[in-house]
C-alpha positions as CSV (number, residue, x, y, z in Angstrom):
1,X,14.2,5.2,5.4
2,X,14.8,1.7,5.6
3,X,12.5,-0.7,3.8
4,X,10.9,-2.4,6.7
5,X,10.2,0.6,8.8
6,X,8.6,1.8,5.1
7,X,6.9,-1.7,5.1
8,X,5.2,-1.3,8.6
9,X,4.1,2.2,8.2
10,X,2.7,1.4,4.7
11,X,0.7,-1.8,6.2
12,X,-0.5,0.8,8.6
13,X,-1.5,3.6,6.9
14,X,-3.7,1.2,4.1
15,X,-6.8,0.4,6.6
16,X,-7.0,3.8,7.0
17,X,-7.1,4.6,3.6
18,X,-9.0,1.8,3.0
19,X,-11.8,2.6,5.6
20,X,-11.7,5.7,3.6
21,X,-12.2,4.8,0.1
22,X,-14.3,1.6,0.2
23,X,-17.8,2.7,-0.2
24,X,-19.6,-0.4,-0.4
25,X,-17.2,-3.1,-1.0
26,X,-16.0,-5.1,1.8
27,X,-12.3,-6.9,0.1
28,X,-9.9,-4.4,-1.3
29,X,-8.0,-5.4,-4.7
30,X,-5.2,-5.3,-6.4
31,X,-6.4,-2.5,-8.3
32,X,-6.6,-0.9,-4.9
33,X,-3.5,-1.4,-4.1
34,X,-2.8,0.2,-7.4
35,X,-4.6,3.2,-6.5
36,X,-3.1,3.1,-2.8
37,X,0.1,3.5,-4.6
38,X,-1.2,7.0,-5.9
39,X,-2.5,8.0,-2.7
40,X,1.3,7.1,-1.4
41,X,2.7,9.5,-4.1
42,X,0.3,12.0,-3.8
43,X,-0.1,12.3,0.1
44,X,2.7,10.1,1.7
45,X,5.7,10.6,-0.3
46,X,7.7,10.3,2.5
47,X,6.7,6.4,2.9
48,X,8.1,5.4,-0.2
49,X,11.6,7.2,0.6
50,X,13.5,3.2,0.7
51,X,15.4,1.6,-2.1
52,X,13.8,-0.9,-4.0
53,X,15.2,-3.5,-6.7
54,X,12.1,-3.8,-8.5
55,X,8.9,-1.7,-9.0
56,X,7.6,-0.3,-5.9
57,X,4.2,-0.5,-6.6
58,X,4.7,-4.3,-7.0
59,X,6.9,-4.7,-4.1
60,X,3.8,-2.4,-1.8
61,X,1.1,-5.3,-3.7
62,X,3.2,-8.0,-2.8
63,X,3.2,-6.8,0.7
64,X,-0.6,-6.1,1.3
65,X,-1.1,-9.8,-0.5
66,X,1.0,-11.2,2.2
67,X,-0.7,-9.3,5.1
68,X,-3.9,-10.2,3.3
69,X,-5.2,-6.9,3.3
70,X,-5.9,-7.2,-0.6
71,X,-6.9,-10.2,-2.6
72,X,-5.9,-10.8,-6.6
């Protein structure tokens, strides 16, 4: 898969997980993104079948950062 097709499906697929997994709080983290990443290996493998150059996990934070759909 190529990075930015894994990019949009990734940016997709975390308000629903979020929506999921956020109880009370109303701002995910970046130690939800950390825990998205998990979910990813766990349940969505296939979403982080793309080459990356650095850490994944880092690469996915960077991303939600920029959409703002976690804050630091």
């Amino acid at each position: 898969m190529k990075k930015e097709d894994a990019k949009k499906l990734i940016l997709t697929e975390f308000p629903r997980w979020w929506g999921r997994t956020r109880g009370e709080r109303e701002e995910a983290t970046g130690d939800n993104a950390i825990v998205f990443c998990g979910y990813l290996q766990q349940e969505k493998p296939h979403l982080l079948n793309f080459r990356a150059v650095s850490s994944k996990e880092k690469l996915i934070h960077g991303w939600l950062l920029h959409a703002r759909l976690v804050t630091d």
